[in-house]
N, C-alpha and C positions, 0 to 999 in steps of 0.2 A: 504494500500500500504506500501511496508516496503522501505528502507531508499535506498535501488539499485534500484528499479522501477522508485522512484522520480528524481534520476541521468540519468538512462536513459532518461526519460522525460526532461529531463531539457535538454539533450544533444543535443535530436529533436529538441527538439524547439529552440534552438540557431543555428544550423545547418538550421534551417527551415529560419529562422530570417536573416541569412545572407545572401542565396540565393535570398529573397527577396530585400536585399540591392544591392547586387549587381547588382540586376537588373536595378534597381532603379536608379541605377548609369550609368549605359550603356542608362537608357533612355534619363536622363538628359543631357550629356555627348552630346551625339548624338541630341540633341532637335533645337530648333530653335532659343530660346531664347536669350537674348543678354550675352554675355561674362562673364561680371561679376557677373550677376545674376545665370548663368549656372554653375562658378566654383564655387561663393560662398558655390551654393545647393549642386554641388557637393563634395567638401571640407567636408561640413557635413557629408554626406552620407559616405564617407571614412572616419572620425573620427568612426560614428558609425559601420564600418565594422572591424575596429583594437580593437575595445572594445567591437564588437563579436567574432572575433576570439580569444583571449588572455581571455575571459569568456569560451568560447567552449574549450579551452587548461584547464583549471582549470577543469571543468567538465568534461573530458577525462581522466584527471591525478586520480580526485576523484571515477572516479567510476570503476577504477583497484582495 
């Protein structure tokens, strides 16, 4: 594989990675769960969607 295949790759899968957080986030979000517990998880899951997106921006930049 040469060094644009890898970028591409990498781009899926970040892109792949966020859809699934997001989801993740709307389930939680939406859950039954109590309060704090629900925004705790969710708090997380949105740190990890700003440090997917802002990784998906590097790998967008890089493989121009």
């Amino acid at each position: 594989m040469n060094d644009n295949t890898n970028r591409s790759n990498s781009v899926i899968l970040i892109a792949a990675l966020l859809a699934v957080l997001v989801g993740a986030e709307v389930a939680v979000l939406t859950s039954d769960l109590d309060n704090g517990v629900r925004y705790g998880i969710g708090g997380a899951i949105l740190a990890g969607i700003v440090v997917g997106a802002y990784q998906l921006s590097r790998a967008r930049r890089a493989s121009r």
